[in-house]
C-alpha positions, 0 to 999 in steps of 0.5 A: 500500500505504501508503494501505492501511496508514494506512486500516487503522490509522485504523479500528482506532484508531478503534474503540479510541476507540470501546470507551473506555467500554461501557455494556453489559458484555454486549457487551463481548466482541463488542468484544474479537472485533471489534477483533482481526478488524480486525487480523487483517484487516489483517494478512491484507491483507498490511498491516504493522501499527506494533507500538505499534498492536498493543500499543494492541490487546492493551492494549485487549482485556485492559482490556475483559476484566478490565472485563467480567469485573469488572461480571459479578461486580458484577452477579451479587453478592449481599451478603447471601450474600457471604463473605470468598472473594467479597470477596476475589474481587471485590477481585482483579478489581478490582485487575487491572481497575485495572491497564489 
């Protein structure tokens, strides 16, 4: 079981080193879905997973999150039609981008 348990976690971290960096914002929720199957997995197997490991994973969606959620409005911003609302907007995305 202990083999088991230190084969699971390796993935997962793995993948956390994986999403360090995602080039395509678009993806970036497919990631989030993968990484929590991967836990979700182990702990279906029965695996026990190291609770900093499960924070290591919520930490890790939560920043892909607001790192998505941030290039999105990026993305679809445009200058010319932006208004105090939109800069303030952007500037709580990027704040809470920060954060993680």
């Amino acid at each position: 079981m202990l083999h088991l348990k230190l084969e699971k976690e390796l993935d997962i971290r793995n993948f956390i080193k994986s999403v360090e960096h995602v080039d395509n914002y678009k993806t970036i929720l497919k990631s989030v879905k993968v990484l929590n199957e991967k836990r979700d997995a182990a702990e279906n197997m029965g695996v026990k997973l190291d609770p900093e490991l499960n924070e290591s994973v919520n930490q890790c969606s939560s920043r892909l999150i607001s790192e998505r959620n941030l290039r999105f409005k990026m993305d679809n911003l445009h200058v010319s039609t932006s208004t105090y609302a939109t800069v303030d907007e952007l500037q709580d995305l990027i704040n809470k981008a920060q954060e993680f």
